[in-house]
C-alpha positions, -999 to 999 in steps of 0.1 A, spaced: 0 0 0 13 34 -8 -5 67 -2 9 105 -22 20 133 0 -12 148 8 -36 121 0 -64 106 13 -69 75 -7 -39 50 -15 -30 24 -41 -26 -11 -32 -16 -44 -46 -28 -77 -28 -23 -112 -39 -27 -146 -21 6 -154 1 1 -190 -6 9 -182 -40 31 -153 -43 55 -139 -25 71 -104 -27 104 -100 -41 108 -65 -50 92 -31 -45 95 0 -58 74 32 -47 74 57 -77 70 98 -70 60 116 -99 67 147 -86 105 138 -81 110 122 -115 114 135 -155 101 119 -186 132 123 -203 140 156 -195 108 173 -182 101 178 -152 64 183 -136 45 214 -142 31 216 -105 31 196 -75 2 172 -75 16 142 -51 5 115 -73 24 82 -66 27 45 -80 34 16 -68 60 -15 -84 59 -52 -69 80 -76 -85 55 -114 -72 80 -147 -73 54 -172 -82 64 -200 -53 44 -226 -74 65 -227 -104 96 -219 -97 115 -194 -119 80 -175 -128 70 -145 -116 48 -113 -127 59 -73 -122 27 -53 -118 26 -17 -112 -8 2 -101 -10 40 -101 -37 65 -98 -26 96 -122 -30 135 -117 -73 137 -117 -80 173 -134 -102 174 -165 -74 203 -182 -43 182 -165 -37 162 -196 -3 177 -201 9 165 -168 -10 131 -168 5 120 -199 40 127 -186 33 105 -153 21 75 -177 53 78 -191 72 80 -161 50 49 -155 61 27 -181 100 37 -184 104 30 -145 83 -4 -144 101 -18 -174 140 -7 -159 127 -20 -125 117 -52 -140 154 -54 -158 162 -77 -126 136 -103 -133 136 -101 -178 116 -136 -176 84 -120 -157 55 -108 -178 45 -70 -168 11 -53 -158 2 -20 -152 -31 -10 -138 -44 18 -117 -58 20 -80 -63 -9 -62 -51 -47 -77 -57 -82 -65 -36 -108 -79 -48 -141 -75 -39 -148 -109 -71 -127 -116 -63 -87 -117 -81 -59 -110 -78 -24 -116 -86 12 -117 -78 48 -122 -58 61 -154 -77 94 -152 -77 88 -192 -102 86 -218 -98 56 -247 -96 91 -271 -74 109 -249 -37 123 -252 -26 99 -227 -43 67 -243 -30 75 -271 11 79 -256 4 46 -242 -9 22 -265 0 39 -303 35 36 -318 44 60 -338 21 83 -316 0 111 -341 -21 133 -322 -55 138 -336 -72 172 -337 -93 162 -308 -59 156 -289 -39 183 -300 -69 206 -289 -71 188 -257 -32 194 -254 -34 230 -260 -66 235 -232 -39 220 -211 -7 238 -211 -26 271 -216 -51 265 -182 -43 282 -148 -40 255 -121 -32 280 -94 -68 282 -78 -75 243 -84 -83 225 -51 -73 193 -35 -90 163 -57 -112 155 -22 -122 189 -19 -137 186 -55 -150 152 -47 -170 169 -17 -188 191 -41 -201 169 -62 -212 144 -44 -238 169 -32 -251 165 -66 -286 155 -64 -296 143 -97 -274 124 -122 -261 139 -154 -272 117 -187 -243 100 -198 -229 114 -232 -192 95 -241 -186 125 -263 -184 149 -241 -158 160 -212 -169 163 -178 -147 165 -145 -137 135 -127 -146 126 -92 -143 95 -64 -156 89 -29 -135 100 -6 -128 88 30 -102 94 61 -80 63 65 -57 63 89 -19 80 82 -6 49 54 25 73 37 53 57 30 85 80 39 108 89 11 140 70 9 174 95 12 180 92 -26 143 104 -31 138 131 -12 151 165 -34 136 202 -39 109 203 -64 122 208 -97 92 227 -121 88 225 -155 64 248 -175 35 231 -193 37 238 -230 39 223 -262 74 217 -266 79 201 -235 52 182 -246 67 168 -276 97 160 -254 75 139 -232 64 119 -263 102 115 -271 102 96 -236 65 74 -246 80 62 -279 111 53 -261 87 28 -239 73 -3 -252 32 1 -265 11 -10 -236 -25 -31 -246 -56 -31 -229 -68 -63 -217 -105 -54 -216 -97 -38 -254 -82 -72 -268 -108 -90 -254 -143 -77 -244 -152 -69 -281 -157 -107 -283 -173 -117 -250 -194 -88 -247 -195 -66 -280 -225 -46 -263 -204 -30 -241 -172 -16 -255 -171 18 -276 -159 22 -311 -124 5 -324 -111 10 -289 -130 -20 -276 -128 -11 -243 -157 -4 -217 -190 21 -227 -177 34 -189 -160 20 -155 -169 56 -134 -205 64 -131 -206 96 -106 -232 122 -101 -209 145 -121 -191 122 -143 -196 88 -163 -164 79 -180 -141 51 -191 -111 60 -168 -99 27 -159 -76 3 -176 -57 -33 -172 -24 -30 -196 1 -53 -203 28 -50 -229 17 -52 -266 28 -82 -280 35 -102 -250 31 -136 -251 36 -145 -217 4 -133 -208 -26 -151 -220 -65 -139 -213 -84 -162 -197 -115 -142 -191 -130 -111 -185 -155 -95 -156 -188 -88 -168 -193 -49 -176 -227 -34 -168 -242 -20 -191 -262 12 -194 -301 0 -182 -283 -12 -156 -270 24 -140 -292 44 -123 -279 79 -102 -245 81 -97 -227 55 -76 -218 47 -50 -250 32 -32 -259 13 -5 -263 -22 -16 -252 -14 -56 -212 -5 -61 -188 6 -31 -172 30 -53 -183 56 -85 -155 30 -105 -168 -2 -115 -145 -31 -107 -124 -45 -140 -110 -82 -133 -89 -103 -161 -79 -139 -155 -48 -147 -170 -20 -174 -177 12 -164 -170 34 -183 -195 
């Protein structure tokens, strides 16, 4: 479990000791790192979280799975799309160690049992970020470059905390129709769980280094995604086929997975690396679908959270 500077939700990895076993970690502070050269444009304490799991079944198998839970603001593409990257080049050199263990990357809270589930990218299947991920080369569409541009030009100085935020809207008292063309602000429940940050090491700990948001430095942080390998969506490979009602255009991934007062979105994502053979879907959790939402969540006795759960059962190989 790891909880950001500031924070009052965490991320967490859990998996079944009779099965796994930890054999490395790695805590990951965006603020402190560059993609490539760039720095972050603000301080937003966003954080992720690296396990390398030693599979004591089989010996000499393993997995590497990183969860995250990127910067939330509707305009703060610019800086989430330079924490995925951060993301992806630190999970792949901390999994140098162990070259023979498949990798996963997911967001919020995972269970590994082998089944794994996910959430919270912060990212839209159309979005900058998405698109840095999973496309190689990457082109930005108009929609993106637009997106881009509403991001490095917006004022973040009067933004509040994300649970402030959250506090408005769940005062909402009727639920917005859900529209997957449109933008809308992001929220999750919030909570007070006891004090669960994890110090920084001495190597870590250095004065805040900013960057300015702008286009260039943007097309430097895309320098740093291409440089990582393209990631793939588990629910995108595979729900097209199991449940084509319920994934959106060519991405194929879910019509949503956060259903708020304020917000109904597809946010949340299971990656692994494109390509990799040495993870093999199994099966997919069920999505809901749209007659069966009602007001936003959560509710008592429907979903604990505004995200919908994603699960994937998988072979490692």
């Amino acid at each position: 479990m790891l909880v950001g500077e500031k924070k009052r939700h965490c991320i967490l990895i859990a998996w079944k000791r009779d099965r796994f076993e930890l054999a490395h970690r790695l805590d990951i502070h965006y603020d402190l790192l560059n993609a490539g050269t760039v720095g972050p444009c603000m301080y937003t304490g966003n954080v992720a979280l690296c396990l390398g799991l030693r599979d004591k079944t089989f010996p000499g198998k393993g997995l590497w799975i990183s969860t995250t839970h990127l910067y939330w603001h509707p305009r703060g593409s610019y800086e989430r799309q330079r924490q995925a990257g951060i993301l992806v080049s630190q999970t792949v050199a901390f999994a140098s160690s162990e070259r023979r263990w498949p990798i996963i990357l997911c967001g919020g809270n995972p269970l590994v049992r082998p089944y794994v589930a996910d959430e919270d990218f912060n990212s839209v299947p159309w979005g900058m970020t998405y698109n840095a991920l999973t496309q190689r080369p990457i082109v930005l569409s108009p929609r993106q470059k637009e997106e881009l541009e509403g991001s490095v030009s917006y004022d973040f100085r009067n933004v509040k905390e994300e649970e402030e935020e959250i506090a408005i809207d769940s005062e909402f008292g009727t639920s917005i129709p859900f529209d997957p063309t449109k933008d809308s602000s992001d929220s999750t429940p919030s909570w007070t769980p006891k004090d669960l940050h994890q110090p920084l090491l001495p190597e870590q700990e250095r004065t805040l280094s900013i960057t300015p948001a702008s286009i260039e430095n943007n097309s430097l942080v895309l320098q740093h995604h291409a440089a990582n390998p393209p990631l793939e969506s588990l629910y995108s490979r595979g729900l097209k086929t199991v449940q084509p009602d319920g994934t959106i255009g060519a991405f194929g991934e879910p019509a949503f997975t956060n259903w708020s007062h304020g917000y109904k979105e597809t946010l949340d994502y299971i990656f692994a690396l494109k390509g990799d053979e040495r993870v093999r879907l199994l099966g997919l959790l069920r999505m809901p679908t749209l007659q069966e939402m009602g007001d936003g969540e959560p509710q008592e006795g429907r979903f604990p959270s505004d995200h919908v759960c994603e699960m994937a059962e998988i072979a490692l190989l």
